[in-house]
C-alpha positions as CSV (number, residue, x, y, z in Angstrom):
1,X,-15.6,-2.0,9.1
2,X,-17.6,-2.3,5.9
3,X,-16.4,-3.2,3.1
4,X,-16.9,-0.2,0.6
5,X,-14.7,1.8,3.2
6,X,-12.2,-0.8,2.9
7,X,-12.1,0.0,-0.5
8,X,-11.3,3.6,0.0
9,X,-8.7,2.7,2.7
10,X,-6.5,0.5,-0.1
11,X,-6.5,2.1,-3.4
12,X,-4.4,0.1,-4.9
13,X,-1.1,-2.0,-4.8
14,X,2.2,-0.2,-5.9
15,X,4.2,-3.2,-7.7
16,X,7.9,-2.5,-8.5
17,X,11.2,-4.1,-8.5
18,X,11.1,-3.7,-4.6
19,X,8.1,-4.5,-3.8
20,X,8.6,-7.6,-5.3
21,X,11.8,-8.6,-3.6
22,X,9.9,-7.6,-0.2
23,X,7.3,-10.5,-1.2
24,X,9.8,-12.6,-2.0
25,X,12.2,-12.1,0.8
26,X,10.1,-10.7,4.0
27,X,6.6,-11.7,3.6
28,X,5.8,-7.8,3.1
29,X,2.7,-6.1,0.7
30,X,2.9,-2.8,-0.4
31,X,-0.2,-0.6,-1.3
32,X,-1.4,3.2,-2.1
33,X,-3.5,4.5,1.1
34,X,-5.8,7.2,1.7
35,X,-3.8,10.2,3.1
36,X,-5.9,10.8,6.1
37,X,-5.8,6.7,6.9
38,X,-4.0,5.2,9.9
39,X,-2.2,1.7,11.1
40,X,-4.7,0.9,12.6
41,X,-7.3,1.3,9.7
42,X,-5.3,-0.2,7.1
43,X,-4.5,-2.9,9.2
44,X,-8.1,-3.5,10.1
45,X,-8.4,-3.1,5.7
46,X,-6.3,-5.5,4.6
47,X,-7.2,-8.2,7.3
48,X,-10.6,-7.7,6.2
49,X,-10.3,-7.7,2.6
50,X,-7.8,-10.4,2.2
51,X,-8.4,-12.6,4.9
52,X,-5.0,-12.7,6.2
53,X,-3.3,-11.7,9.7
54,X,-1.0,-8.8,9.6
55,X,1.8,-8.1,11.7
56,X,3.0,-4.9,11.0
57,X,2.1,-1.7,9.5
58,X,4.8,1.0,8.6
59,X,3.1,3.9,6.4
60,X,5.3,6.7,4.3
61,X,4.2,10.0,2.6
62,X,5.3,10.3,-0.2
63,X,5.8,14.2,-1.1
64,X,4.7,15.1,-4.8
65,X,7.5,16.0,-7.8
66,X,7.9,20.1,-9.1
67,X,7.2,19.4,-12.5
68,X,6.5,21.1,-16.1
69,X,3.2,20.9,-17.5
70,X,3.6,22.5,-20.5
71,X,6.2,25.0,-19.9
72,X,4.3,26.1,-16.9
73,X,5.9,24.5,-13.2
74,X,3.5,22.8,-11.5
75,X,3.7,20.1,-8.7
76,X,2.5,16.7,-8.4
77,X,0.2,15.5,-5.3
78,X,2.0,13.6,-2.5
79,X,0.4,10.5,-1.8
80,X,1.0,7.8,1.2
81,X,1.8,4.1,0.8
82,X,1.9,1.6,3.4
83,X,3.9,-1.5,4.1
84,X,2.0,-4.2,5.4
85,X,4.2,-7.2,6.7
86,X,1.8,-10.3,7.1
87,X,2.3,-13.6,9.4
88,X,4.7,-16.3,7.7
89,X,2.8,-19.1,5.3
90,X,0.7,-16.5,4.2
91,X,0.5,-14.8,1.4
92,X,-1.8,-12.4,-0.8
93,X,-2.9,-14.0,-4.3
94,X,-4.2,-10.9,-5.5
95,X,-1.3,-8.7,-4.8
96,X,1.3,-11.1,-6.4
97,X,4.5,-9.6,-8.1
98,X,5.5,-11.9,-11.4
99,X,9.0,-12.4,-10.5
């Protein structure tokens, strides 16, 4: 897989209270996907990018918020985040939660 299409793959990390303690206590990374990507492709992503070996992939969609732009509703787009557990004694420099 290239690397530019890696890129698209993993948009970004999503750092939070909970993502932090999922470091911390289960070796787990959490990052904002492309919608139309798959296990297998983020795993293939982040094994590539970060030079690590991932064990498991769970992905979630997450479904956009009805909100007010304005006075006028509107809705927010859903976007889908995966959770990328990686093998113990490894870790992700890049991706590191200040806790």
């Amino acid at each position: 897989m290239k690397t530019e299409r890696m890129y698209q793959i993993i948009r970004l990390p999503h750092v939070s209270e909970k993502t932090a303690r999922l470091q911390a206590d289960s070796n787990q990374y959490v990052f904002e996907v492309r919608t139309d990507a798959n296990k297998t492709d983020i795993k293939r992503a982040v094994e590539g990018l970060f030079d690590v070996d991932v064990e498991q992939v769970q992905v979630v969609n997450v479904k956009g918020k009805q909100k007010s732009f304005r006075f006028v509703p509107g809705r927010q787009k859903g976007w889908k985040k995966a959770y990328v557990r990686i093998k113990a004694g490894q870790t992700i420099e890049e991706v590191q939660a200040d806790t």
